[in-house]
N, C-alpha and C positions, 0 to 999 in steps of 0.2 A: 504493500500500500504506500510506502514511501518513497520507493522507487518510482514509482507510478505517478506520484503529485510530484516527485521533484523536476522529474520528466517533463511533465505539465508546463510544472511552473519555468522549465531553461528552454522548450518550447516557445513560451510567450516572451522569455527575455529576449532570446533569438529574432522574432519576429520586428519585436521593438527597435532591435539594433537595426534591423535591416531598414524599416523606415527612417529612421533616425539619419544614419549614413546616406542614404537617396537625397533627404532632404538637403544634407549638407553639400552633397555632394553637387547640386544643384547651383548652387550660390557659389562653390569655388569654382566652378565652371564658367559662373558668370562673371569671377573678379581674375579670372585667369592667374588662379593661385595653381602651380602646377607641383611642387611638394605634396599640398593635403591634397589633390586631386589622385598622386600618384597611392599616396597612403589610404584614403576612401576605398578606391578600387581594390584593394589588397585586403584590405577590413573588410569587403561589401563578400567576397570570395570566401573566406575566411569564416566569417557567420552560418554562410550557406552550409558550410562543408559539417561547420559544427550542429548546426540544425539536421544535417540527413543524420549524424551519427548520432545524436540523439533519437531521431525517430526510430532509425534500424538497428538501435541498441548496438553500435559499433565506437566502444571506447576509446581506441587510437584515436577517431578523429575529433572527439571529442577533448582529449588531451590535446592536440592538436590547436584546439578551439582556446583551448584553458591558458595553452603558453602566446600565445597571440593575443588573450585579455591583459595580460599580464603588460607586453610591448607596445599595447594600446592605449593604456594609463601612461604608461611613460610619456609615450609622442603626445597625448591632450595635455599633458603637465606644460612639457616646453612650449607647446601655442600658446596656454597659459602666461609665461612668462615670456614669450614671446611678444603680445601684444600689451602685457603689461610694464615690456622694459624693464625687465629682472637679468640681473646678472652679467649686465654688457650687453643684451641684447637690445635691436633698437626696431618696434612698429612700423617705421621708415623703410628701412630697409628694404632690398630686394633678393632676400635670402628665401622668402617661400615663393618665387619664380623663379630660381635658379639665377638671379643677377640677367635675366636675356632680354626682360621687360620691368615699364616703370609702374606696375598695375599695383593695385592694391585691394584691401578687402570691400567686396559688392557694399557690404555695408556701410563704408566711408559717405559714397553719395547717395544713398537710397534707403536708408536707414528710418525709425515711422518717426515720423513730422519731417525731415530735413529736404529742404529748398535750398537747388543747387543753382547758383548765377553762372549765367557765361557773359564772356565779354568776346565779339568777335575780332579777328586777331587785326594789327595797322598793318595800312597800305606799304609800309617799307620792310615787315618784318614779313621775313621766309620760314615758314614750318610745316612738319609735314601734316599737321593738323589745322583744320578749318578755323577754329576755335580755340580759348583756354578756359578753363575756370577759372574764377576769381575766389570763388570762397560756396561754403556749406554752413547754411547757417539754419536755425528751428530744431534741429534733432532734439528729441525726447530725452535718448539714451547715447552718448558715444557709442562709436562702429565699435571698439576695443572691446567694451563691456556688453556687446553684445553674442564680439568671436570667444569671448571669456565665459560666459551660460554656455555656449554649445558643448564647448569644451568641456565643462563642468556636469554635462546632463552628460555628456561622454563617458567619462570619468565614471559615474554614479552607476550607471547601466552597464559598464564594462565590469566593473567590482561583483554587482549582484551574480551576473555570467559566471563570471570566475567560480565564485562559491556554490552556487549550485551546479557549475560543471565539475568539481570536483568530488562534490555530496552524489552527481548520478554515476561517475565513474566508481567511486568509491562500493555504489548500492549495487551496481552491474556487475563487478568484481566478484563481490559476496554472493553472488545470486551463482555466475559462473560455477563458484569453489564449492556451494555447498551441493547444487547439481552434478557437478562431478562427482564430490565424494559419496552417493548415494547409487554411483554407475549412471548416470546416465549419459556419459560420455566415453562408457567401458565399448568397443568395439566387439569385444569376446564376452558372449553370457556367461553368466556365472555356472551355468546347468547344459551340458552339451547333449543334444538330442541325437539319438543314430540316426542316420539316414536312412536307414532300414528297418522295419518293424522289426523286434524279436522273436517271432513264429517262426519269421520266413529267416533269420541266424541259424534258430537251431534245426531249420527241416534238412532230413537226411537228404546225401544225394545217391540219385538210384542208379544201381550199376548197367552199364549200357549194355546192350544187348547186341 
């Protein structure tokens, strides 16, 4: 019965994560962050595989699932302080596009209330853009503190994963060992039957004629 709601319950964490990661995965796409993009896709993989090995009671991949919760908390932590400008790290930056582009998080200019100015660009200056921004101004919430929740609902979801993937691994295990030790994964019965009735062992044979 334990095994069977933990089941349940890493089922539905699984499912969560999968939305979860879609949704994010959505928004990096649109700020052409290609680090978490590249990390999403490898998460969004990762869920799945630990979701079929849940269903089909297959605990390697479940383990599988359990050390990637693990490497998953990490990576939210450093976005965390990433966007926070912990540790020498700097929001500016173009370290989650790999330095190739000046993009930044979707939510810098679209964030809920934020009204974004342009100015279009003088007659003397050459760029390869039509336009600049001038400024963002109305937002409710900073872009930062809003990649800082995701991160954190990250976090939160990936931890609960962990522990119940480790509680079904744990429950599957014991399920395995105590079925084994009762034979039911003895290939040789305990009680070996003749092939042959014992009438037809003992009937004489008759001398030929």
């Amino acid at each position: 019965m334990g095994c069977c709601s933990g089941r349940c319950t890493l089922i539905f964490i699984c499912t969560l994560q999968l939305l979860l990661a879609l949704e994010r995965q959505v928004f990096d796409f649109l700020g052409y962050q290609w680090a978490p993009i590249l990390a999403n896709f490898f998460h969004i993989i990762i869920v799945i595989l630990g979701l079929f090995g849940t269903i089909q009671y297959r605990p390697r991949y479940i383990i599988v699932y359990t050390v990637w919760a693990a490497l998953w908390v990490a990576w939210n932590v450093f976005i965390i302080c990433f966007y926070l400008d912990v540790g020498g790290l700097s929001k500016e930056s173009d370290l989650l596009t790999f330095n190739i582009s000046a993009h930044h998080s979707w939510w810098r200019e679209h964030g809920p209330g934020c009204v974004r100015r342009e100015m279009p660009q003088s007659p003397g200056v050459r760029t390869t853009e039509s336009h600049s921004y001038i400024t963002v101004m109305g937002c409710f919430m900073e872009y930062q503190y809003i990649e800082v929740m995701h991160s954190s609902m990250q976090i939160l979801v990936a931890l609960l994963g962990f522990v119940y993937a480790c509680y079904v691994v744990s429950a599957i295990t014991e399920e395995e060992d105590s079925f084994d030790f009762i034979g039911g994964f003895d290939p040789f019965p305990l009680y070996h039957v003749n092939e042959k009735p014992s009438h037809l062992l003992l009937k004489p044979m008759h001398p030929s004629t």
